[in-house]
N, C-alpha and C positions, 0 to 999 in steps of 0.2 A: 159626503162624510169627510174628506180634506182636509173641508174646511174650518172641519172644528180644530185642526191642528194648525191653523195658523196663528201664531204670535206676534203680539204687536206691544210696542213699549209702552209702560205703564203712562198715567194710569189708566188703569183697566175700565173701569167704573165709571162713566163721566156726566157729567150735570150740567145742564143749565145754568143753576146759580153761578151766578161770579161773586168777583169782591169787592168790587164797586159798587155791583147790585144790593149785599147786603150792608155795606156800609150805606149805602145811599138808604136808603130803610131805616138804619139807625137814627139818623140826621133827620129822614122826619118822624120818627117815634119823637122825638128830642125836641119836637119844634110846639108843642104845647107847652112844655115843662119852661122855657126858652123864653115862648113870645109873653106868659108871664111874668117872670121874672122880669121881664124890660116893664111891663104893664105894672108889677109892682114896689118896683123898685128906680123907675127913671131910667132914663137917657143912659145914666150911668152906669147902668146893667150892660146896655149895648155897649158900650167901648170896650168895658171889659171881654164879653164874647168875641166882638172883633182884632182885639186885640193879640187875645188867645189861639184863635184860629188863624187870622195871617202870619204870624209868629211863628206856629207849628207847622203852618204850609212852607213858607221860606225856609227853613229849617232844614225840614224834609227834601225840598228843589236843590238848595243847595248841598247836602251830600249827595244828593243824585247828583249831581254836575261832576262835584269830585271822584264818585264811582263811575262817573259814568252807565249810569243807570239809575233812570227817572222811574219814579213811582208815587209820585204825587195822583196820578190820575186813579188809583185805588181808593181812595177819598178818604182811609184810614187816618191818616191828616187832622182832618177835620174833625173826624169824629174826637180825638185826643183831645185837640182843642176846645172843643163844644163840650164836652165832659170836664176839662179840668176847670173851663170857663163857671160852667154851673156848680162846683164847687169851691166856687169862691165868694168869697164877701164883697159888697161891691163896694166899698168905698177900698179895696187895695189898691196901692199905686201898681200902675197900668204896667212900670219895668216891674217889676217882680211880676208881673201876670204875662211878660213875654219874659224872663227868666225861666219861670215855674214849664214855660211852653219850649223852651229850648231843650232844658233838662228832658225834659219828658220824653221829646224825640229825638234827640241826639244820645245820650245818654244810656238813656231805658231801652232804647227800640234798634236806633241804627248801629250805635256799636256792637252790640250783641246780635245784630245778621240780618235788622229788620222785619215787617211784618211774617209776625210766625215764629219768631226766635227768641220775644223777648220771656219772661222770665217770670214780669210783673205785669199788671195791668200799668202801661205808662201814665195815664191820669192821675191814679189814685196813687203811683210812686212819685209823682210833681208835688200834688197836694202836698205829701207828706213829705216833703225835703222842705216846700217854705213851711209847713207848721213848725218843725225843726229848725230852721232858720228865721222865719219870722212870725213867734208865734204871737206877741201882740198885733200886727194886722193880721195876721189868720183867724183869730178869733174875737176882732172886734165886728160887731155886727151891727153898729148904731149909724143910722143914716139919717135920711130927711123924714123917711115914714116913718122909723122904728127906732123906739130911744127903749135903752134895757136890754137885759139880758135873753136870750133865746129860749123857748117855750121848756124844751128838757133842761135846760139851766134853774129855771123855775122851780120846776117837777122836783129836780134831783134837793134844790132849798127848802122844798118842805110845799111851796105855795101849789096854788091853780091855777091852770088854763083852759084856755074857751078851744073844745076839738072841734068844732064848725071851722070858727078861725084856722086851724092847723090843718084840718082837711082842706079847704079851700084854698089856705095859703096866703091867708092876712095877717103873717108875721116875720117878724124878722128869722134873718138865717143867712145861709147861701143864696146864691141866686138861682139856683134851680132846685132845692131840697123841701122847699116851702110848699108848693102845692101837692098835695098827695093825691088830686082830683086829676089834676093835667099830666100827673106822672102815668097813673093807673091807664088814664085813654091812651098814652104811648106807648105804654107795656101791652096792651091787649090787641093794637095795631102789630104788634112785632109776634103777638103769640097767635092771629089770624094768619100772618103768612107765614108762620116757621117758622119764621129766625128763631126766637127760642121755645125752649118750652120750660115746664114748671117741675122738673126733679130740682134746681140750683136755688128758687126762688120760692119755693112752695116748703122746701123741708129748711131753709133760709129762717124764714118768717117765723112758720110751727115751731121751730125748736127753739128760735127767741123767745116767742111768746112763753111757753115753758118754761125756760129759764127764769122769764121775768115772773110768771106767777109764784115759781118756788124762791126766788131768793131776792125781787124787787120791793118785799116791804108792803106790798098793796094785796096780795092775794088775787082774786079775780074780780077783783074793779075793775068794769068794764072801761070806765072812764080813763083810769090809768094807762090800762092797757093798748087803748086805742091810740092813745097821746102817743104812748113809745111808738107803736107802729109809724102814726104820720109825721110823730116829728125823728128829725138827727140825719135824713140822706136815708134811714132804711131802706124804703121804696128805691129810691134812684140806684143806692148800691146792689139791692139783690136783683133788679130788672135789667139792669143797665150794664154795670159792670161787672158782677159775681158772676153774670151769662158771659163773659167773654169766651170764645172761643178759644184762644191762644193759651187763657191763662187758667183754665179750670179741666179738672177732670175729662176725659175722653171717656170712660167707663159712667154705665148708668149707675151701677151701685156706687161708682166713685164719687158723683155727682151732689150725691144723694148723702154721700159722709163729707164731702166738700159742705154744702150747704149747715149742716148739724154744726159741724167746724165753726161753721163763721156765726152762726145764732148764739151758741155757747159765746163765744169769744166775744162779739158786740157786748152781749150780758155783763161777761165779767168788765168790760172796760166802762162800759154805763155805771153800775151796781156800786163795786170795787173799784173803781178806778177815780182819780181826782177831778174828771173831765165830767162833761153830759154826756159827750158822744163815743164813737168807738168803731164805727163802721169803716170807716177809711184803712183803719189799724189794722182790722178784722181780717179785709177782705186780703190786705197784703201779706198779711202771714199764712191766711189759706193758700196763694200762689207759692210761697215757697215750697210750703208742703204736698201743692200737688205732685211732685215723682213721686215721694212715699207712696201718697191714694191710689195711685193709680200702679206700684208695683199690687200695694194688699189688694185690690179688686180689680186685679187681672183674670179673666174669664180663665179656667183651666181648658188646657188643650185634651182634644179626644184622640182616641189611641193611644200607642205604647208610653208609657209615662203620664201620661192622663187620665181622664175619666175614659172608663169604659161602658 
């Protein structure tokens, strides 16, 4: 009986999981969406991914050195890298894709306390400093395979596109946002082991779709609607990064109005807005507002002042 009085310093709880374990998971969820992308878009896919990711890694090593405290072996690094790399165009010069990777870890992640502190998802706050900075190469998408404008660029001018194409990922874009088939097998490999699950990505999607059918101009065309789905980073944003840990809701109802959050919001930037896309935009103004979400769906305490 004792020993149920003994105390021992937090935490209490303890698990398995590490954070190199779920990063390493991330990295190969990533690696369909990834060996794509090099598959179709060229060599030149790869530089950019390598470039993104050693950039973010030395970045990382190096204020460990000046902290004196390494944390590169958490692989969170790379995963930064590999996300911001797949959000980018590949014909962008290679310094602005170790710029956009410096920003993101130094910046977004290490001055603000590092993994766990930051604020924002650091990929999707890189992206969005060069779209701001450089938004003709951010949004030029024309290379050796694909001359023209991007399949929601299309959509949003009135024209059509081929969604076999856009499922599969026989079109221009990003280098990771294009295949909606290789995303889907990497999200469902991270949604077998845990890592996430579907309140962020599931009411993500639903309440896009929603939106799109009330105020997209197509009603429920299947056709349309599919298109938004697989093209613009949807997938990649709601599986990949709208699940981040760090920067989404704690609370499951939170989660759950995080996700509505960012479908409405993609919508109105899609719909309303001068662009095709909107997802990048989306998901970073949901991170600001998660303290709000997460004060309104705070579980109430039981007992005095509580529920009884």
């Amino acid at each position: 009986m004792s020993d149920m009085y003994k105390v021992s310093s937090n935490p209490h709880v303890r698990s398995r999981v590490t954070t190199n374990g779920l990063m390493l998971a991330v990295i190969v969820a990533l690696l369909p969406a990834t060996g794509f992308g090099i598959y179709n878009f060229g060599i030149r896919a790869a530089y950019v991914v390598l470039t993104s990711v050693i950039c973010a890694v030395l970045t990382e090593g190096l204020f460990g050195l000046y902290r004196k405290k390494m944390t590169i072996t958490d692989l969170s690094a790379v995963v930064t890298g590999l996300l911001l790399a797949l959000n980018m165009p590949v014909n962008i010069p290679l310094w602005m894709v170790g710029l956009g990777s410096v920003f993101a870890i130094l910046v977004v992640k290490c001055l603000f306390g590092g993994l766990g502190q930051n604020f924002m998802n650091p990929a999707l706050a890189a992206r969005c400093f060069l779209l701001i900075s450089f938004p003709s190469y951010m949004t030029n998408f024309e290379c050796d395979a694909y001359t023209g404008a991007t399949p929601l660029a299309v959509l949003k001018s009135g024209g059509t596109v081929n969604n076999f194409d856009m499922i599969v990922g026989n079109t221009s874009g990003t280098i990771g946002e294009t295949s909606m088939l290789a995303l889907v097998i990497g999200a469902c490999f991270l949604l077998l082991l845990g890592v996430i699950d579907l309140k962020v990505p599931a009411s993500y999607i639903i309440s896009f779709v929603v939106f799109a059918i009330a105020f997209g101009g197509h009603g429920l065309d299947p056709q349309f609607l599919s298109a938004q789905i697989a093209g613009g980073g949807l997938i990649l944003g709601a599986f990949f990064m709208a699940t981040d840990y760090v920067t989404r809701p704690i609370t499951a109802w939170g989660q759950i109005l995080f996700g509505i959050f960012l479908g409405v919001m993609t919508g109105i930037f899609r719909f309303f807005g001068p662009g095709a896309e909107g997802v990048s935009y989306a998901i970073i103004l949901g991170n600001l507002l998660v303290p709000l979400i997460e004060k309104v769906t705070k579980p109430v305490a039981f007992g005095r002042g509580g529920k009884s």
